[in-house]
Each structure stands twice: as structure tokens, then as C-alpha cells.
C-alpha positions as CSV (number, residue, x, y, z in Angstrom):
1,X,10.6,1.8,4.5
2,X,7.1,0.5,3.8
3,X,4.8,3.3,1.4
4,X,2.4,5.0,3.5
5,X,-0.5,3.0,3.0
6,X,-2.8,5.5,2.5
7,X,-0.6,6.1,-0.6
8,X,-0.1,2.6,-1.5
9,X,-2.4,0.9,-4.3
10,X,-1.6,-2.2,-3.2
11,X,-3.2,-1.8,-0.1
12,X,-6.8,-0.1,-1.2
13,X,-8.6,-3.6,-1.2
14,X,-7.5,-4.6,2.2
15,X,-8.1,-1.1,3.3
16,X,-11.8,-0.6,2.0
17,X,-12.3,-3.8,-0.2
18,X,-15.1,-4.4,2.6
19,X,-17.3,-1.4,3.9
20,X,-17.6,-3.5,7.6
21,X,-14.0,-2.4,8.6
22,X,-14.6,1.4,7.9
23,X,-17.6,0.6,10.0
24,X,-15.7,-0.4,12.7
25,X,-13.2,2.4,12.7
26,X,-15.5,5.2,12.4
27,X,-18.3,4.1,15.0
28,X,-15.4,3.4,17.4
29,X,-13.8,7.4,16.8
30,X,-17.4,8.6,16.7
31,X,-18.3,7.2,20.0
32,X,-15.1,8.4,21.6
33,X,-15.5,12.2,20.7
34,X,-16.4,14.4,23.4
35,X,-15.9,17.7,21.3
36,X,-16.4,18.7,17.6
37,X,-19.2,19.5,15.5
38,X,-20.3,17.3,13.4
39,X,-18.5,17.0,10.4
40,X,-20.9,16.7,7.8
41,X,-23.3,19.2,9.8
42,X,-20.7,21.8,9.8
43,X,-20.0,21.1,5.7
44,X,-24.0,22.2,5.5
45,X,-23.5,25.4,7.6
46,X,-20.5,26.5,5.3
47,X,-22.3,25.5,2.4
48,X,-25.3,27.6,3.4
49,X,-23.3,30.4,4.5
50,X,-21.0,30.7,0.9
51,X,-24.4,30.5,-1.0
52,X,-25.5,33.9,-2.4
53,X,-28.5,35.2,-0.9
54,X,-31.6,33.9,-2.8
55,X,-29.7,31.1,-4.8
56,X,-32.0,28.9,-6.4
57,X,-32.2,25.3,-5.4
58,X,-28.8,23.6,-5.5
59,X,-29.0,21.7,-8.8
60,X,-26.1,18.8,-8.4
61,X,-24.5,17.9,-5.1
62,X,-21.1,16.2,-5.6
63,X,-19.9,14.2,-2.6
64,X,-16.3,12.6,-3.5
65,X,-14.8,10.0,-1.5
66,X,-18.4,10.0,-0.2
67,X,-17.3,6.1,1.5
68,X,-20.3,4.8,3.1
69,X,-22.7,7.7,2.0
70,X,-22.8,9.2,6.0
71,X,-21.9,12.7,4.6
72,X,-24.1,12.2,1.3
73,X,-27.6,11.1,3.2
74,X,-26.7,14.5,5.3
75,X,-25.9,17.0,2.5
76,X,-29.2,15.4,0.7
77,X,-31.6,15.8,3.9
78,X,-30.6,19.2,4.5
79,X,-29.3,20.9,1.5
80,X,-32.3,19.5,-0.6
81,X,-30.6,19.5,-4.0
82,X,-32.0,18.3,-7.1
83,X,-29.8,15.6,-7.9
84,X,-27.0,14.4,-5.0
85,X,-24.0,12.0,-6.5
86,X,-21.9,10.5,-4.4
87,X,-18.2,9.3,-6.3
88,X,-16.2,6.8,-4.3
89,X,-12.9,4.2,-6.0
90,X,-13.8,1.7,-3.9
91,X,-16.9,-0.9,-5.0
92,X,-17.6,-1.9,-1.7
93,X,-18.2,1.2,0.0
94,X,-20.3,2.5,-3.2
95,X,-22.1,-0.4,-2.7
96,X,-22.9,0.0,1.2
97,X,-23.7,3.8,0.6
98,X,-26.3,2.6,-1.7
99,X,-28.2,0.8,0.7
100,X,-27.5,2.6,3.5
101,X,-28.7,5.9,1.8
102,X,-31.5,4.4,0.2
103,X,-34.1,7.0,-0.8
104,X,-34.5,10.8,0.1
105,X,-37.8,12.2,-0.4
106,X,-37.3,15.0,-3.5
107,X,-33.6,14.4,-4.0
108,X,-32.1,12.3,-6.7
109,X,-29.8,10.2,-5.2
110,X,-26.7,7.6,-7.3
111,X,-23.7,6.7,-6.2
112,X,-20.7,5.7,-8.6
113,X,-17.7,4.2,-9.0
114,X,-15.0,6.4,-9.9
115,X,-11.4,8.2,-9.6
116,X,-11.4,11.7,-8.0
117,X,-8.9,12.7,-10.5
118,X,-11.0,11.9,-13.5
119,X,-14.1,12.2,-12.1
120,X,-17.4,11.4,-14.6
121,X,-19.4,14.4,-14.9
122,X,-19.5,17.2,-17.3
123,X,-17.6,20.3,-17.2
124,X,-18.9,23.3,-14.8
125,X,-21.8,20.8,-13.7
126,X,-21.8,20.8,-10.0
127,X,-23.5,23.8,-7.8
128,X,-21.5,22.1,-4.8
129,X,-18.5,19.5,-4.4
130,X,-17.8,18.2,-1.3
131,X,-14.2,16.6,-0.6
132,X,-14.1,15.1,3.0
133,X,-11.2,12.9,4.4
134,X,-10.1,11.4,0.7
135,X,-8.0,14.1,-0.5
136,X,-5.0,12.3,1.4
137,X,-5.4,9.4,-0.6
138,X,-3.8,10.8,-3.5
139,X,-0.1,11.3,-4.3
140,X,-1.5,14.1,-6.4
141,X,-3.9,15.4,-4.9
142,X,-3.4,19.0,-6.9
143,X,-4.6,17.1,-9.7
144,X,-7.8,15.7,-8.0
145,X,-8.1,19.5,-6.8
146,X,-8.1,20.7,-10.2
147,X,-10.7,17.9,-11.5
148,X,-12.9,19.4,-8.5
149,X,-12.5,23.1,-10.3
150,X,-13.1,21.6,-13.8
151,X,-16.9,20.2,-12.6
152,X,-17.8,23.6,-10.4
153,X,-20.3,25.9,-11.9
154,X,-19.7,29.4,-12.3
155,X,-20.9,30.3,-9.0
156,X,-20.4,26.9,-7.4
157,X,-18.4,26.2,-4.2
158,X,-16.0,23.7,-3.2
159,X,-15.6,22.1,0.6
160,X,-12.5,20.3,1.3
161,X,-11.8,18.7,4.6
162,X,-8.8,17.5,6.1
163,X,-7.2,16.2,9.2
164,X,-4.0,17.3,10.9
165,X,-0.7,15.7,10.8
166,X,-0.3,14.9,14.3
167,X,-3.9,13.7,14.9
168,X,-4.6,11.2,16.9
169,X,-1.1,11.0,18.3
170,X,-1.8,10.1,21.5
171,X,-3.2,6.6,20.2
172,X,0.5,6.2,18.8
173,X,1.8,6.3,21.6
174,X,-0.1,3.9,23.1
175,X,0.7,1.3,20.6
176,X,4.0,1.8,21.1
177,X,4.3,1.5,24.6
178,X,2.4,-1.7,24.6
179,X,4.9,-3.2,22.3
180,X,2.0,-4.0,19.4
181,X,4.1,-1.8,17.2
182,X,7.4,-0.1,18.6
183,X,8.1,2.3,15.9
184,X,4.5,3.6,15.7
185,X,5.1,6.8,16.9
186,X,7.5,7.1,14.0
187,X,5.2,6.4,11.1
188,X,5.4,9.3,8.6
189,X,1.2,10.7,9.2
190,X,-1.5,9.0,7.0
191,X,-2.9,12.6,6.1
192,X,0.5,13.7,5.1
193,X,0.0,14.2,1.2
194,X,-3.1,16.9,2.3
195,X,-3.5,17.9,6.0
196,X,-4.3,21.1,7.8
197,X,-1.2,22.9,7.1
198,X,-1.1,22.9,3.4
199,X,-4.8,22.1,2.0
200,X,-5.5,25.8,1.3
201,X,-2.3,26.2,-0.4
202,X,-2.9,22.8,-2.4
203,X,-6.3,24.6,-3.8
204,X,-5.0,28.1,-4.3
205,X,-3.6,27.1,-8.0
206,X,-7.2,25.8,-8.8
207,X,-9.3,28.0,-6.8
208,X,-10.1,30.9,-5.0
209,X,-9.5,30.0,-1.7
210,X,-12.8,31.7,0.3
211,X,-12.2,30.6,3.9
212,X,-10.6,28.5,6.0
213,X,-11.5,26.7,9.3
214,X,-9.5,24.9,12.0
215,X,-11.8,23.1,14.4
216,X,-10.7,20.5,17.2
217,X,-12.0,17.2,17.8
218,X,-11.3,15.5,21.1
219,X,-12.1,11.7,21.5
220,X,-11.7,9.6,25.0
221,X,-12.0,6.2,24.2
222,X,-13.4,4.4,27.3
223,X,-10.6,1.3,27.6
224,X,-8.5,-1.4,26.0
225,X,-11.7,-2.9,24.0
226,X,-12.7,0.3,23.0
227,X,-9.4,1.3,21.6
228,X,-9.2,-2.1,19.8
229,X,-12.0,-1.5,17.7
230,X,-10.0,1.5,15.9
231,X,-6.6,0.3,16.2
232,X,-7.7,-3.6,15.1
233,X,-8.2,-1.9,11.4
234,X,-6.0,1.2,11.3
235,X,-3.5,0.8,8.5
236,X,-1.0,3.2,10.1
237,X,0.0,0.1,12.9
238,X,2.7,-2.7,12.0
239,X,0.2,-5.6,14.0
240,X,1.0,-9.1,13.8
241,X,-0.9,-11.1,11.8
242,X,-2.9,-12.6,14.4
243,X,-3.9,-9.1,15.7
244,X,-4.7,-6.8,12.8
245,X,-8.5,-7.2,11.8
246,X,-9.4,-9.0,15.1
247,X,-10.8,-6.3,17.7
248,X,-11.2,-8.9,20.5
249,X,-7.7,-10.5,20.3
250,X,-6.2,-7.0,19.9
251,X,-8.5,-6.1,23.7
252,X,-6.8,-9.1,25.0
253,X,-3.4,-8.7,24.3
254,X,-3.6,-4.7,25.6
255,X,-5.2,-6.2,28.8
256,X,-1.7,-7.9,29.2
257,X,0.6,-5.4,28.1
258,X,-1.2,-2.0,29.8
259,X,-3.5,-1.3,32.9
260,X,-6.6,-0.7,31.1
261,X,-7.6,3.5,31.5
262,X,-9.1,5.7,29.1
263,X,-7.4,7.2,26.6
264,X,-7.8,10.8,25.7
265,X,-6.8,11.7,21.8
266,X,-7.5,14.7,19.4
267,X,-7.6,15.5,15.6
268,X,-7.6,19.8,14.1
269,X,-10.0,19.3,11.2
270,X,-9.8,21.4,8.6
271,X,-12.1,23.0,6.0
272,X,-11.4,24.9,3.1
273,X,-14.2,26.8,1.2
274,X,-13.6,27.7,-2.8
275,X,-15.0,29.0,-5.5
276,X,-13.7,28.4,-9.4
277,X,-11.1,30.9,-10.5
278,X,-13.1,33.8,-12.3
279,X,-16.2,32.6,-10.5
280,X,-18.0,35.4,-7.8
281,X,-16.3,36.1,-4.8
């Protein structure tokens, strides 16, 4: 049975060793959601809302597993912290976030290279730590839970955000009915290390667990090309060779498998709100 490769450190360079094919993937789910608040605007509103009343200025912003910075450009423009870092493993996406972030006006803005589970900054330094859609990425992700508690100020607040195990199942499906990969509706979930059901109870030996959120996402993706720009680069698929990567020979070879027809999907985000153990509640 191959590792799940969201687990598998062989596979982190082909997954992210070039920022264009998280690109792809994101901008094709993004334009296929019908329903869902934004993601990164929804991590402002709970941030705002678990902030005491009269808080001075937020003075460090973590954003781990910040990928291409979408998240960190947000939580800059909006929370207006002194000093924002975003912390990715992979050089290529700190790299794009870099320049794709650029400057925001008042904020101090870096992005680094670096493990969530050894993550460089000080002890009780951050006001807020955002962790979005990475935690799954770990095969201990208790550990990079705790290395979020170690950096959170007193009074600080962690936001961690998942995805369910069943997301997106409906996509599944179709890839096995076209015959690109006929065991993919058997492929153990790419979220499955942290997913809705047990984030909260992944934080609870590290934190106070403050709240948590269950929000659905629903996506149509308009046809067979649409669908191939986030199939072509999702890892979960078994694609031949010729296939994987390639959006446009992927669209072809759906157009002679399947009718082409939208394709309705959905994902339950979830969001867990925490504060350090000890810290106000």
C-alpha cells in the first residue's frame, strides 16, 4: 500500500517543490466554490472576536504553513500587526509568498523557511498563530500543536483549520468511474492525520480549546477541463505518467471516458480557536 502522500517525505518536492502547481489546484477549487466564506476572512473574524476588548495592537502574527502567502497578505491587511511571519518547509512556496506578498503598508512582513514542529521563534512570542490546511502534513501533528503552544503569548490565540475526511468525495468518484484511477474512491483521505473530527481533541493536550467551527464549502466545477486543472496535480490520484501534471491531456482523456457535465463537490472546514494552557479564558 503506497504512504499517503501527504505523509510521505519523499514526495514534498514533487508535491510543492514548484509554487505553479499549488497555483493551479487552488485557483481551480476557488473558482468552483459556490458556498463558504472565505477562509482566511473567516480566520480574521475569529481572531477579532477571541481578542479581549481593548487589546493593544497585535505585536507578531504567525502564519504556519502559510504556502503561497494568500492567508498571510490577508491577516496583514486586516489584522494590522506589527510584525507578520509567515513559516512554510517548502522553499519554493516561501519564495512565491515573498513576491506575491510584497509590501504592506505599516506591517513588517518575512517569510521563512522552517519545520512547524521546531518552529524558529522565541518562546511565548506570538500574539496570534495561525495553522491553515498544513496540520495534516505531519505524522505528529500533536507535536507541531505543542510547538504552536510553546511560541503563544500569555494571552495569545491559536487558529487551526482543517478539512474533513470525506471532502471532496464526489471528485473520487469521478476518477474512478472514468477508469484514470479505479481504486480512488479507496484511498485512505489526505487530511487523515488531522481532519474535522479529531483536531480539537489533537489541541486539547496543548491548549485550551475555546471554540470550534464546522462550516461547509460547496464547489461545482463547470466541466471536464475544469476538473482537470485540480485533479492533473492532486497527489491523492494513481494517474499515469502521461496524465499527472498535464491539465490539458488529463481534459482530453475525460472527454473520452465521461459525457462532460458539471460536477458538484463539498469539503466541512474546520476551525479551532485556543488559547495557551494557564493563559485567559
Amino acid at each position: 500500500m503506497n504512504l499517503n502522500p501527504f505523509l510521505d517525505p519523499g514526495r514534498q518536492v514533487d508535491l510543492y517543490g514548484h509554487a505553479s502547481r499549488l497555483a493551479r489546484r487552488s485557483n481551480a477549487l476557488m473558482r468552483a466554490r459556490t458556498a463558504g466564506r472565505p477562509v482566511p476572512d473567516t480566520i480574521v473574524q475569529l481572531a477579532r472576536s477571541h481578542r479581549a476588548q481593548g487589546s493593544e495592537r497585535l505585536r507578531l502574527v504567525a502564519d504556519i504553513g502559510c504556502g503561497r502567502g494568500t492567508s498571510s497578505r490577508i491577516l496583514a491587511e486586516q489584522l494590522h500587526p506589527e510584525r507578520l511571519v509567515g513559516i512554510d518547509a517548502a522553499p519554493a512556496l516561501v519564495a512565491d509568498a515573498r513576491k506575491r506578498v510584497g509590501r504592506v503598508p505599516g506591517v513588517q512582513v518575512s517569510f521563512l523557511q522552517g519545520d512547524f514542529h521546531q518552529m524558529p521563534m522565541p518562546d511565548g512570542s506570538c500574539d496570534l498563530a495561525v495553522a491553515a490546511f498544513c496540520l495534516y502534513h505531519s505524522t505528529h501533528p500533536q507535536q507541531a500543536i505543542a510547538e504552536i503552544a510553546r511560541v503563544l503569548a500569555p494571552d495569545g490565540v491559536a487558529i487551526l483549520v482543517t478539512k474533513a475526511l470525506d471532502s471532496y468525495r464526489e471528485m473520487d468518484a469521478l476518477v474512478a468511474a472514468a477508469g484514470l484511477d479505479p481504486r480512488a474512491e479507496q484511498h485512505e483521505s489526505l487530511y487523515v492525520s488531522a481532519h474535522g473530527g479529531n483536531l480539537a481533541d489533537l489541541a486539547k493536550p496543548s491548549l485550551n480549546v475555546m471554540a470550534t467551527e464546522h462550516e461547509e464549502h460547496r464547489f461545482t466545477f463547470d466541466g471536464h477541463e475544469h476538473v482537470a486543472e485540480y485533479v492533473a496535480t492532486n497527489p491523492k490520484y494513481d494517474l499515469a505518467p502521461g496524465l499527472y501534471g498535464k491539465p490539458g491531456a488529463l481534459a482530453a482523456a475525460l472527454h473520452e471516458l465521461l459525457p462532460d457535465a458539471p460536477i458538484a463537490t463539498s469539503s466541512v472546514i474546520t476551525y479551532v480557536v485556543a488559547r495557551p494552557r494557564g493563559g485567559r479564558t
